[in-house]
mmCIF file of the N, C-alpha and C atoms, coordinates in Angstrom:
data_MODEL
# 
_entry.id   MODEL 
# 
loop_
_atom_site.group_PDB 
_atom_site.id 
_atom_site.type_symbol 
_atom_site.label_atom_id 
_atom_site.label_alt_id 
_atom_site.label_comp_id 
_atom_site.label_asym_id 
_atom_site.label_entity_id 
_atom_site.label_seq_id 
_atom_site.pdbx_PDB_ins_code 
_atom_site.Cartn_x 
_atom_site.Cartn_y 
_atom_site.Cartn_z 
_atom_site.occupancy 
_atom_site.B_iso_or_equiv 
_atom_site.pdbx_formal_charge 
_atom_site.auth_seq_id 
_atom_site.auth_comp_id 
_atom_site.auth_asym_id 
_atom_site.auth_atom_id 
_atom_site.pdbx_PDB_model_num 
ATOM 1   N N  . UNK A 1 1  ? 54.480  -12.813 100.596 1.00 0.00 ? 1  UNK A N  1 
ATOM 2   C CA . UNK A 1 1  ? 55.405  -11.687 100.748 1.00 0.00 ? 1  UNK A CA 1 
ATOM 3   C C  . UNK A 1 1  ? 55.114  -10.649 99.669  1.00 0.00 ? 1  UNK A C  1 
ATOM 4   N N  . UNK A 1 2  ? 55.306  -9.599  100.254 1.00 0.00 ? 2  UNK A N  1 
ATOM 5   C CA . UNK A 1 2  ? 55.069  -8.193  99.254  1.00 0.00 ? 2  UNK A CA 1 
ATOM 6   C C  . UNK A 1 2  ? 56.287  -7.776  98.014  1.00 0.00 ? 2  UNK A C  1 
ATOM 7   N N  . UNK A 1 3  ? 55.994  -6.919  97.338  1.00 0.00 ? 3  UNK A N  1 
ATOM 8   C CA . UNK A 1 3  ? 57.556  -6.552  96.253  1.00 0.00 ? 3  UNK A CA 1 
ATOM 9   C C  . UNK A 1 3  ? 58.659  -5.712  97.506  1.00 0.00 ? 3  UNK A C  1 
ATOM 10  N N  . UNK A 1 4  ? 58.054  -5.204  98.014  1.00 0.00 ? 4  UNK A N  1 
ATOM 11  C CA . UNK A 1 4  ? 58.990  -4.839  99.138  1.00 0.00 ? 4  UNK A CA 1 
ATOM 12  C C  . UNK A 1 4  ? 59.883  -4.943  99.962  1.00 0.00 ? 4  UNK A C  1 
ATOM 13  N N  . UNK A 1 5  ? 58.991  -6.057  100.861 1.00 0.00 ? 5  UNK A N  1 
ATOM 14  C CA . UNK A 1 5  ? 60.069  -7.311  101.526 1.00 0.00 ? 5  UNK A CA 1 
ATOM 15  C C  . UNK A 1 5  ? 60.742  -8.249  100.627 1.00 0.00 ? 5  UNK A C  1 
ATOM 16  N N  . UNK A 1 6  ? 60.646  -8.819  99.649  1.00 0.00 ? 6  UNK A N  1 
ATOM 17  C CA . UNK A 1 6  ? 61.568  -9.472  98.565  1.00 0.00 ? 6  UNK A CA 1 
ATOM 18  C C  . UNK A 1 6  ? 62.823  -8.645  98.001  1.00 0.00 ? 6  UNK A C  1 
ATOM 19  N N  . UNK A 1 7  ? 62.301  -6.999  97.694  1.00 0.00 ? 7  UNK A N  1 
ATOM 20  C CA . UNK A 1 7  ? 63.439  -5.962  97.248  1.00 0.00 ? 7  UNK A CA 1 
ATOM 21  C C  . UNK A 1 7  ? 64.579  -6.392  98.533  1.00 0.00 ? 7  UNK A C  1 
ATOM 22  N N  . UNK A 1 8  ? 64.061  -5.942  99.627  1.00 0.00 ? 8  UNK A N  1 
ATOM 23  C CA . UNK A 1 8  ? 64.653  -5.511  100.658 1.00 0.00 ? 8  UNK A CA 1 
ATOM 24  C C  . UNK A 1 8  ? 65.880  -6.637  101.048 1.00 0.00 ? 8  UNK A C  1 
ATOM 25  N N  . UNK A 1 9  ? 64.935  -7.794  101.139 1.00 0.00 ? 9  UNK A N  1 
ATOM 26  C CA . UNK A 1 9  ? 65.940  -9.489  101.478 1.00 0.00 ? 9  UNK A CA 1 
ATOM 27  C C  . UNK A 1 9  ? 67.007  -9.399  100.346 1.00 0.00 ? 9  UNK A C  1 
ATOM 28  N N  . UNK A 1 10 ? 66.830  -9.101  98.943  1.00 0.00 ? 10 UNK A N  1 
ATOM 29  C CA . UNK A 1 10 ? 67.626  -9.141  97.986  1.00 0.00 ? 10 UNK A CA 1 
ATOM 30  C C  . UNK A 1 10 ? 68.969  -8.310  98.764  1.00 0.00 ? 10 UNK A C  1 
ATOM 31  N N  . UNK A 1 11 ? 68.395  -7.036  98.450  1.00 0.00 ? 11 UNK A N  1 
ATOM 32  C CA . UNK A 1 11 ? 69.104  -5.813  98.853  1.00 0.00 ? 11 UNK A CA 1 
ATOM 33  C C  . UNK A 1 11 ? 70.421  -6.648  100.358 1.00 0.00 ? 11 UNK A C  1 
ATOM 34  N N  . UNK A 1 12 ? 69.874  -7.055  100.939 1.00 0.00 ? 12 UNK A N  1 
ATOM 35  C CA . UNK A 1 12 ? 70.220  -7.557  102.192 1.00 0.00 ? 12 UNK A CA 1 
ATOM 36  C C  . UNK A 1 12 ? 71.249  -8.399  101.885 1.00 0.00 ? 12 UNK A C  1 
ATOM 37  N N  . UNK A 1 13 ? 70.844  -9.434  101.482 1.00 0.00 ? 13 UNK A N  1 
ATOM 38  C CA . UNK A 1 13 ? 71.949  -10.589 100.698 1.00 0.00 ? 13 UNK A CA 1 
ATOM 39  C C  . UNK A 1 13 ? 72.718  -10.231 99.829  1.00 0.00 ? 13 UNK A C  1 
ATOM 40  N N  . UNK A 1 14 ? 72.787  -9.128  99.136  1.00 0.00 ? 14 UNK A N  1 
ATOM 41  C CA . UNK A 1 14 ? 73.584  -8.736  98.161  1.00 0.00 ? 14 UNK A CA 1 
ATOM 42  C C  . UNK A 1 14 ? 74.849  -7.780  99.395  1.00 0.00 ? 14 UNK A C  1 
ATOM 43  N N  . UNK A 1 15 ? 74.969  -6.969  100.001 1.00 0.00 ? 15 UNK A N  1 
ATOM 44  C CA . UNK A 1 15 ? 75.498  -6.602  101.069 1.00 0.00 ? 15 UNK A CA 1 
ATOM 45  C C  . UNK A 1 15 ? 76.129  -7.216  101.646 1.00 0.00 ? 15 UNK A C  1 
ATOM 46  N N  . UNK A 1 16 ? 75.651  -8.123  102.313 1.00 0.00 ? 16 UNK A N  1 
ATOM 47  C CA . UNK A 1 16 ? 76.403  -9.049  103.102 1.00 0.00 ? 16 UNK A CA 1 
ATOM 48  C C  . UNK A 1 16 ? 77.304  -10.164 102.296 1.00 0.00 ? 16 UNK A C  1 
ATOM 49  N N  . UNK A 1 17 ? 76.665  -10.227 100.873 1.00 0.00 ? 17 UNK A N  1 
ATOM 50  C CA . UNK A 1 17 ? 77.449  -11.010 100.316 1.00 0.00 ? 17 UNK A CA 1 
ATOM 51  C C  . UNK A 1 17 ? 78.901  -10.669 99.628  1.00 0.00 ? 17 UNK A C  1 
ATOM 52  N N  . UNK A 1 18 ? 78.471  -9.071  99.300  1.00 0.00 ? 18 UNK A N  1 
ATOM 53  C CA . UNK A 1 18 ? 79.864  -8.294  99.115  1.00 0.00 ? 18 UNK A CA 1 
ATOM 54  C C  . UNK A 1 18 ? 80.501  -7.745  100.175 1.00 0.00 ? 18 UNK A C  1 
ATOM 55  N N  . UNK A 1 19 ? 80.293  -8.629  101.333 1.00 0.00 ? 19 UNK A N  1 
ATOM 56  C CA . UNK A 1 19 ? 81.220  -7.718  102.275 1.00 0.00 ? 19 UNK A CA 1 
ATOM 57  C C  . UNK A 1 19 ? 82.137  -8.959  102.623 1.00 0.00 ? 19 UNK A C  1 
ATOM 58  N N  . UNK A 1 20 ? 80.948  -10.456 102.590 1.00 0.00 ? 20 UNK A N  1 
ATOM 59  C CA . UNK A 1 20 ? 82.208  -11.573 102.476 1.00 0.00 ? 20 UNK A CA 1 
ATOM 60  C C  . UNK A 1 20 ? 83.501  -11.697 101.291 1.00 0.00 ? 20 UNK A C  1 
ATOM 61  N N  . UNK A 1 21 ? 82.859  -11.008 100.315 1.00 0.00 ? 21 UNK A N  1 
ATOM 62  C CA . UNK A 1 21 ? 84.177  -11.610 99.099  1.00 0.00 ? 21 UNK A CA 1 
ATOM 63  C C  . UNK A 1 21 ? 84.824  -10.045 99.518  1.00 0.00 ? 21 UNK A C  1 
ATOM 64  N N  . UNK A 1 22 ? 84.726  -9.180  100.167 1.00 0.00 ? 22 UNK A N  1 
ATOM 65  C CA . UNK A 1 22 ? 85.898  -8.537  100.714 1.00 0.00 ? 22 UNK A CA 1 
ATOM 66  C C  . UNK A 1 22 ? 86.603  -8.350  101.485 1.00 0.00 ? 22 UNK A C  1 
ATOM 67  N N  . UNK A 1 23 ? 85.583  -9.305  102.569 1.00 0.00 ? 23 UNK A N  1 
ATOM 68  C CA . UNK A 1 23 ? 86.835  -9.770  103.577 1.00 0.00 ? 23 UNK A CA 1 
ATOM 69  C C  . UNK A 1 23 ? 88.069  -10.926 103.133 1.00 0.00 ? 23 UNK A C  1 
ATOM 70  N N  . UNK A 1 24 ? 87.018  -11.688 102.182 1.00 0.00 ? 24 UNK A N  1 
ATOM 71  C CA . UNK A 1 24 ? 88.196  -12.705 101.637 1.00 0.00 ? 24 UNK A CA 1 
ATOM 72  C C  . UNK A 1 24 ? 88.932  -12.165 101.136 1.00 0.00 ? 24 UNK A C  1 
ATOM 73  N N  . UNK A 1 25 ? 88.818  -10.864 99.777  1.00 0.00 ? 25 UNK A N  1 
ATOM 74  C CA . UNK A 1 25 ? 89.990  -10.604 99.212  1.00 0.00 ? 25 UNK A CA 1 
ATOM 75  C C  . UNK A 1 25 ? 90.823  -9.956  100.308 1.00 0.00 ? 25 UNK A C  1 
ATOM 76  N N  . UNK A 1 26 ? 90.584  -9.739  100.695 1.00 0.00 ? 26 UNK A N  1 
ATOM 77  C CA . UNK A 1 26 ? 91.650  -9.145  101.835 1.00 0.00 ? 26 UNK A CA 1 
ATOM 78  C C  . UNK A 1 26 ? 92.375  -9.957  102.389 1.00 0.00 ? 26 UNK A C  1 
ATOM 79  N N  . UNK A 1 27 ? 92.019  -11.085 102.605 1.00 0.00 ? 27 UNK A N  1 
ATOM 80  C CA . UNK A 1 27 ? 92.644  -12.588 103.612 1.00 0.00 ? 27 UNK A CA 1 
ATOM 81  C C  . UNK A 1 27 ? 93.667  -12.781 102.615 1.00 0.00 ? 27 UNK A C  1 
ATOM 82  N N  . UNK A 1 28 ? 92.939  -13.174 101.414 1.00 0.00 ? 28 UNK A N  1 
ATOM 83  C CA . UNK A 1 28 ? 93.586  -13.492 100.666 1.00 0.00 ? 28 UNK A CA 1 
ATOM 84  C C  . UNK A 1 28 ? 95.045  -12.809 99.696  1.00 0.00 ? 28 UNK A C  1 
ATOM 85  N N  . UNK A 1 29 ? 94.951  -11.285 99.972  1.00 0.00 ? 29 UNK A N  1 
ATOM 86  C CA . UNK A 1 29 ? 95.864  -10.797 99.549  1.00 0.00 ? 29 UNK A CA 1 
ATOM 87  C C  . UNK A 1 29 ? 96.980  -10.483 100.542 1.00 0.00 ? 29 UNK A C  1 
ATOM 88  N N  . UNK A 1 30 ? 96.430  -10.573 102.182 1.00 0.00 ? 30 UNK A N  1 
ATOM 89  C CA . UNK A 1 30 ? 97.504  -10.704 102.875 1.00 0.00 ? 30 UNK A CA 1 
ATOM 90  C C  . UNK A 1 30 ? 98.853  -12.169 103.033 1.00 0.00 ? 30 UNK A C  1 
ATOM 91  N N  . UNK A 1 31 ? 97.737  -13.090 102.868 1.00 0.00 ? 31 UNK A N  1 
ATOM 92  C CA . UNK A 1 31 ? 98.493  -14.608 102.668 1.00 0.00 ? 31 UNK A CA 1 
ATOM 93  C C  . UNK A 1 31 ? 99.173  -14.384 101.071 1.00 0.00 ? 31 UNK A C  1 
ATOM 94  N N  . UNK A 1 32 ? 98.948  -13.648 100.187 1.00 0.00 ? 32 UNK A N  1 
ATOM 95  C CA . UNK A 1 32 ? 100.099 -13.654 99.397  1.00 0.00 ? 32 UNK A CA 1 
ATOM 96  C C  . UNK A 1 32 ? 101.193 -12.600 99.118  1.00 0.00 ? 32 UNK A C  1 
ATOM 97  N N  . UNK A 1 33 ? 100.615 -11.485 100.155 1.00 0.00 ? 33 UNK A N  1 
ATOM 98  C CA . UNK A 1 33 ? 101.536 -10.909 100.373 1.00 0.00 ? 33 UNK A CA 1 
ATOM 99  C C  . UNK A 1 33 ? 102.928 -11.038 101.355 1.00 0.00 ? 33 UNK A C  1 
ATOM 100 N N  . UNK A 1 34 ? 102.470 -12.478 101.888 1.00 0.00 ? 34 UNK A N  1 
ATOM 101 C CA . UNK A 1 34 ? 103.295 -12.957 103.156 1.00 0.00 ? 34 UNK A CA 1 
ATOM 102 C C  . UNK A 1 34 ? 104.239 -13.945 102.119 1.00 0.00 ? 34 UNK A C  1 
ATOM 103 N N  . UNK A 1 35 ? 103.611 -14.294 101.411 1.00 0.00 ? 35 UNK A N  1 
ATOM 104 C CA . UNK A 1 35 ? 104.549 -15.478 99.770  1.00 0.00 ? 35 UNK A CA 1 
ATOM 105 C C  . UNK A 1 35 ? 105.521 -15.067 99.033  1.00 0.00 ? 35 UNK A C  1 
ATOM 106 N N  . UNK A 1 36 ? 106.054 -13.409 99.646  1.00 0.00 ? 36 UNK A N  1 
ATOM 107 C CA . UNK A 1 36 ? 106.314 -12.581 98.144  1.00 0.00 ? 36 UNK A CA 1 
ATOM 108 C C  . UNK A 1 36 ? 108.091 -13.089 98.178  1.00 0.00 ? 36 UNK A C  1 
ATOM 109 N N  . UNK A 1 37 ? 108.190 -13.374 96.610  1.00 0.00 ? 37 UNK A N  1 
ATOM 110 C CA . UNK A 1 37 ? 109.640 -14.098 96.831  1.00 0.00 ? 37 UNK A CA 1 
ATOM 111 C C  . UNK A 1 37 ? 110.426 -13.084 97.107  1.00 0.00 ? 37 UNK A C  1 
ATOM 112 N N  . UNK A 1 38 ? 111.923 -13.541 97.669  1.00 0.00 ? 38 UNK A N  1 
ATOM 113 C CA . UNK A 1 38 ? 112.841 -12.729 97.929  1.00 0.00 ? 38 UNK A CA 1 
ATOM 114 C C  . UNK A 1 38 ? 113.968 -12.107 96.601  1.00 0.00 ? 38 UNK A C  1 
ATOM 115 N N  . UNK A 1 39 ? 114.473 -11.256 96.828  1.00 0.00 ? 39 UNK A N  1 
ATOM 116 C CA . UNK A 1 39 ? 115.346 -11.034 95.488  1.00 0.00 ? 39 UNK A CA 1 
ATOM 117 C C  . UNK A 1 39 ? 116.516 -11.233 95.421  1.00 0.00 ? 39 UNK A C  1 
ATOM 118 N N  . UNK A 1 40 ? 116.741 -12.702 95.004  1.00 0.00 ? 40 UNK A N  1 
ATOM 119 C CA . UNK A 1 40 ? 117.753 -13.479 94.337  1.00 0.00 ? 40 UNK A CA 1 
ATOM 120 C C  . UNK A 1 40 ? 118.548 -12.603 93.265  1.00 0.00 ? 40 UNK A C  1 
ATOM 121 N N  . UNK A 1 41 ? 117.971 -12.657 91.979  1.00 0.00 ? 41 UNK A N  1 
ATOM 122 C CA . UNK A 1 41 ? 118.738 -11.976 90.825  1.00 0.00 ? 41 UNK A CA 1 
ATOM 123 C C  . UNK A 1 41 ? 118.801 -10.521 91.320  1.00 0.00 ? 41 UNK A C  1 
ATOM 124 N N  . UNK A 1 42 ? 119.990 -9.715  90.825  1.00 0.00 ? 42 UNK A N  1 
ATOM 125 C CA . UNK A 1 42 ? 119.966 -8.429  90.625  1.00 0.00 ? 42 UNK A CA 1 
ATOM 126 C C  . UNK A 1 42 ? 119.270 -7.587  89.463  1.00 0.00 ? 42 UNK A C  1 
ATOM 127 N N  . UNK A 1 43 ? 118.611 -6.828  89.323  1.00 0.00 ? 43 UNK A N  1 
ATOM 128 C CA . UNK A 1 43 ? 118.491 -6.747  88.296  1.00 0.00 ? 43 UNK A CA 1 
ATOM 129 C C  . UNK A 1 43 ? 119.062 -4.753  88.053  1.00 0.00 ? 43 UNK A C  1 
ATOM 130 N N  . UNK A 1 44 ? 119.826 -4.835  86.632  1.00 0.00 ? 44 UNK A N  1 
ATOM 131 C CA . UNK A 1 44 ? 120.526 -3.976  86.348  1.00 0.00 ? 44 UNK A CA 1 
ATOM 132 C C  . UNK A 1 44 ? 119.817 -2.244  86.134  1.00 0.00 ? 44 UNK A C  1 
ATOM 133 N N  . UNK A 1 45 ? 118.613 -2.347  85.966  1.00 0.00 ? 45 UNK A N  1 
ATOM 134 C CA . UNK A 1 45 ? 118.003 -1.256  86.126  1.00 0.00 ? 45 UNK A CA 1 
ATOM 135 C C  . UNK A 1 45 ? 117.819 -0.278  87.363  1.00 0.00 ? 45 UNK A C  1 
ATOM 136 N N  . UNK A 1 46 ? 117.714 -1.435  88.448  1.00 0.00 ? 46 UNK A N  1 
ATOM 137 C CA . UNK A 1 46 ? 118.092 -0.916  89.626  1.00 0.00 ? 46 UNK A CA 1 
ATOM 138 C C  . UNK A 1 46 ? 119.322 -0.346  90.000  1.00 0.00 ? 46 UNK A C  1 
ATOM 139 N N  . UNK A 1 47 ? 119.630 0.910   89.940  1.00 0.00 ? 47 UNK A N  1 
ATOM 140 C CA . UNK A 1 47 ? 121.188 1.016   90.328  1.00 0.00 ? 47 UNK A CA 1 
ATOM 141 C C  . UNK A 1 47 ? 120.584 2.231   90.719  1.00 0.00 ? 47 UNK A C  1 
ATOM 142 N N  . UNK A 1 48 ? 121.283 1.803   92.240  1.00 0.00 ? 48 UNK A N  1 
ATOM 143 C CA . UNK A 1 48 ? 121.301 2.854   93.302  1.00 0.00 ? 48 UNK A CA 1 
ATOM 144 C C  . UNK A 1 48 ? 122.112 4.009   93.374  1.00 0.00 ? 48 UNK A C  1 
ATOM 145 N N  . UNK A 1 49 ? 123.109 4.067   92.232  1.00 0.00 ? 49 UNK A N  1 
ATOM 146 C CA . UNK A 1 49 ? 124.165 5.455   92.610  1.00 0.00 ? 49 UNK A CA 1 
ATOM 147 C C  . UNK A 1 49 ? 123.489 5.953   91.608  1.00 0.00 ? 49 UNK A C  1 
ATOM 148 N N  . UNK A 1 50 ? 122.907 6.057   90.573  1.00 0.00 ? 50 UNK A N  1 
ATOM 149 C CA . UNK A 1 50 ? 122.540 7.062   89.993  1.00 0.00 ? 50 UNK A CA 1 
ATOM 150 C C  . UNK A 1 50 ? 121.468 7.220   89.021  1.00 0.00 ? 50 UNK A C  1 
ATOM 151 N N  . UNK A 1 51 ? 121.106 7.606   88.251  1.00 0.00 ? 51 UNK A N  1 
ATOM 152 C CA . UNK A 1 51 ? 119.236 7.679   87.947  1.00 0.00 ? 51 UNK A CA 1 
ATOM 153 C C  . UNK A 1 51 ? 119.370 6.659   87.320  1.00 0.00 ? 51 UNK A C  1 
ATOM 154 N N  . UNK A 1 52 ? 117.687 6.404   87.207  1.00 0.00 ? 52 UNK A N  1 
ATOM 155 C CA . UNK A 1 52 ? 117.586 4.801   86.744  1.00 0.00 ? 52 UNK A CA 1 
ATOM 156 C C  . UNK A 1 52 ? 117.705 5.062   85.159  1.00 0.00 ? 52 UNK A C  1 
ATOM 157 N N  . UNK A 1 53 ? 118.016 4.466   84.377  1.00 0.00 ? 53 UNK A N  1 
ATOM 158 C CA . UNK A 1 53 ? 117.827 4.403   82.833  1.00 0.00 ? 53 UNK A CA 1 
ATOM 159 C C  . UNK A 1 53 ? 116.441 3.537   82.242  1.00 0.00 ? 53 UNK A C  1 
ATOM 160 N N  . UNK A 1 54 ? 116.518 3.971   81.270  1.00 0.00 ? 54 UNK A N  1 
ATOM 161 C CA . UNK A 1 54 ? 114.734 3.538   80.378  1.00 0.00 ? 54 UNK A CA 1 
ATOM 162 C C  . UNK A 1 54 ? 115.406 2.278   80.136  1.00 0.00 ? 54 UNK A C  1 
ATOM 163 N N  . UNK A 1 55 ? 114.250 1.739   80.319  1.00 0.00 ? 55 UNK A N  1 
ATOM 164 C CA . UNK A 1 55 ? 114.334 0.257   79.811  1.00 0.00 ? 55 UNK A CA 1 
ATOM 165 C C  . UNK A 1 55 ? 114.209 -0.046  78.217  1.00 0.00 ? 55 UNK A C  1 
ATOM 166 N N  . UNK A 1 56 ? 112.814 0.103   77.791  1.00 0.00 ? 56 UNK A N  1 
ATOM 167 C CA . UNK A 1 56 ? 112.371 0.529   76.357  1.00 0.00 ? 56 UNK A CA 1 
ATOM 168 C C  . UNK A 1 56 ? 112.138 1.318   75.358  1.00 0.00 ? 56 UNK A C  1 
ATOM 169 N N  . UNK A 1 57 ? 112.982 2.080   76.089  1.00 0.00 ? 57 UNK A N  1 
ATOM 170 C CA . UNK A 1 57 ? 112.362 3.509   75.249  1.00 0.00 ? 57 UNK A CA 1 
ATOM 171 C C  . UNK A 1 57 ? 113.276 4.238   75.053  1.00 0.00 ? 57 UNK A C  1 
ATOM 172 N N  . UNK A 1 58 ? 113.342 5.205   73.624  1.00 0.00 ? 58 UNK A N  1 
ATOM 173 C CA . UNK A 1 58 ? 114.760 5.836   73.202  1.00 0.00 ? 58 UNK A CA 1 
ATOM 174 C C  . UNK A 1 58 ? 114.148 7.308   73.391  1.00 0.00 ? 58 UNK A C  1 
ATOM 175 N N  . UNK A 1 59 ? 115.212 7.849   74.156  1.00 0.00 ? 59 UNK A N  1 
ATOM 176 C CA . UNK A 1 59 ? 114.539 9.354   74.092  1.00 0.00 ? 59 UNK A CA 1 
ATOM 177 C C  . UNK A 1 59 ? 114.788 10.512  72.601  1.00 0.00 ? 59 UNK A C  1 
ATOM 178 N N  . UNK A 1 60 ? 113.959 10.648  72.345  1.00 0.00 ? 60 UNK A N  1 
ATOM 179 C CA . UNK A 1 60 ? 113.965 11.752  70.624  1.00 0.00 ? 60 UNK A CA 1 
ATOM 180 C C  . UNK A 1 60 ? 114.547 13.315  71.560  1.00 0.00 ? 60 UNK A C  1 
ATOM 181 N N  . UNK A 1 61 ? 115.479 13.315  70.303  1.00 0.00 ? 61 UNK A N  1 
ATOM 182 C CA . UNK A 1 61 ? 116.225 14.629  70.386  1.00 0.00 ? 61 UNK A CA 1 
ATOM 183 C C  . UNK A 1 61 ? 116.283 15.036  69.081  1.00 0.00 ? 61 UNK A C  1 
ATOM 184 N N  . UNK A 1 62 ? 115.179 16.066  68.723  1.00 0.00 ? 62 UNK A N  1 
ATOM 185 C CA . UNK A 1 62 ? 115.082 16.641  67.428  1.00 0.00 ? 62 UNK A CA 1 
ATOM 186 C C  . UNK A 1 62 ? 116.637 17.394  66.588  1.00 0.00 ? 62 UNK A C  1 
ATOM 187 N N  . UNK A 1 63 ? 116.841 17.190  65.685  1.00 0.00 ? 63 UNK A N  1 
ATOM 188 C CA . UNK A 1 63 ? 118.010 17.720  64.962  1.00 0.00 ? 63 UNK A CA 1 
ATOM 189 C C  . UNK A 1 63 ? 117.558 19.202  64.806  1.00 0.00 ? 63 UNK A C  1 
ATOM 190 N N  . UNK A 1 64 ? 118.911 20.312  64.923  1.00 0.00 ? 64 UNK A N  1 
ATOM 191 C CA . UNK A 1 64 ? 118.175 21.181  64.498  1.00 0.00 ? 64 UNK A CA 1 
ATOM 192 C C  . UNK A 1 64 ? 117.884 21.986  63.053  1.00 0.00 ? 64 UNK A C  1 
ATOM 193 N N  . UNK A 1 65 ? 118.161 21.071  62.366  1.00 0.00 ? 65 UNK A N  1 
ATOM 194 C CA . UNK A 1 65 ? 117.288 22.138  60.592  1.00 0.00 ? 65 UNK A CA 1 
ATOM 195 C C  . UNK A 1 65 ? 116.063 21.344  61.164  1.00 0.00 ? 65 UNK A C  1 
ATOM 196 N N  . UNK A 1 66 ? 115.369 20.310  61.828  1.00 0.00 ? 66 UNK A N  1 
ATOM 197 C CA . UNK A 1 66 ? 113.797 20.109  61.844  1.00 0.00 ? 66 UNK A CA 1 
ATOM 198 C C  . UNK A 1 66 ? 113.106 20.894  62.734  1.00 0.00 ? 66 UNK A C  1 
ATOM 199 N N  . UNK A 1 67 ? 114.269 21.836  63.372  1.00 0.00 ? 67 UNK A N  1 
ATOM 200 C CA . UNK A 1 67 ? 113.419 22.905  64.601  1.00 0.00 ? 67 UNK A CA 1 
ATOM 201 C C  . UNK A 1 67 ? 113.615 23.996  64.183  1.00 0.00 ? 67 UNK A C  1 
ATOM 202 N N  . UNK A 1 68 ? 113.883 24.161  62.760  1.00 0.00 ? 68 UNK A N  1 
ATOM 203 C CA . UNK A 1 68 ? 114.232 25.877  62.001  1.00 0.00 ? 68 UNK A CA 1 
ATOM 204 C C  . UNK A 1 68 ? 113.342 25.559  61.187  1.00 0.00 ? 68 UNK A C  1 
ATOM 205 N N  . UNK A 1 69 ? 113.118 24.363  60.820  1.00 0.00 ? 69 UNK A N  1 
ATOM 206 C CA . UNK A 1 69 ? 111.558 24.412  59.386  1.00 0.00 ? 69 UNK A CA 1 
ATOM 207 C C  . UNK A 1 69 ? 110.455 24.753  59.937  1.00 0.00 ? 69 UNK A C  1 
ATOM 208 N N  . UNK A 1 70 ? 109.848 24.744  60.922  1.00 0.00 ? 70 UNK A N  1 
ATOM 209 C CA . UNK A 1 70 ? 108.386 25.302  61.145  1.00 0.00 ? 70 UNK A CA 1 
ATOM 210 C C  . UNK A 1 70 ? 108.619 26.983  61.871  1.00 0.00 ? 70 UNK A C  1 
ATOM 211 N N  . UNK A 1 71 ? 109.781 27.516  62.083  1.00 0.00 ? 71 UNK A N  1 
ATOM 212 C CA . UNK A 1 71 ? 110.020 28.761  62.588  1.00 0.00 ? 71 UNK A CA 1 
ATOM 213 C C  . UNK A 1 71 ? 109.430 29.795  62.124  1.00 0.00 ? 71 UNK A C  1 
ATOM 214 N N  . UNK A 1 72 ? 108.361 30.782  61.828  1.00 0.00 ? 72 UNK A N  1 
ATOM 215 C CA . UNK A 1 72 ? 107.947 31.871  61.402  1.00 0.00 ? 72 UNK A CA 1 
ATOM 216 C C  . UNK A 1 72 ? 109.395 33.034  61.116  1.00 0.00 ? 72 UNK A C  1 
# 
């Protein structure tokens, strides 16, 4: 066999071989998307009447003498 036909078979098997592990991931993410648990706990962030609140994070509200010190 030539460098050619060896490129080519490579080339070939590599293709077909990524088209099996994407059909699997696909199989596979539908069968666990069919697993997905149901929602038991509530959880308090979710609240539907009115905007959601931060979980971790504090929102900064500058004082203002620190927004008159850099003023020209």
């Amino acid at each position: 066999m030539d460098l050619v036909s060896i490129l080519a078979t490579v080339i070939l098997v590599t293709t077909i071989g990524t088209m099996v592990i994407g059909i699997g991931a696909y199989f596979a993410f539908k069968l666990r998307d069919k697993r997905k648990p149901s929602k038991k706990k509530t959880d308090e962030t979710l609240d539907s009447t009115g905007p959601q609140k931060p979980i971790f994070l504090k929102r900064y509200e500058p004082t203002s003498s620190a927004s008159n010190s850099n003023a020209p």
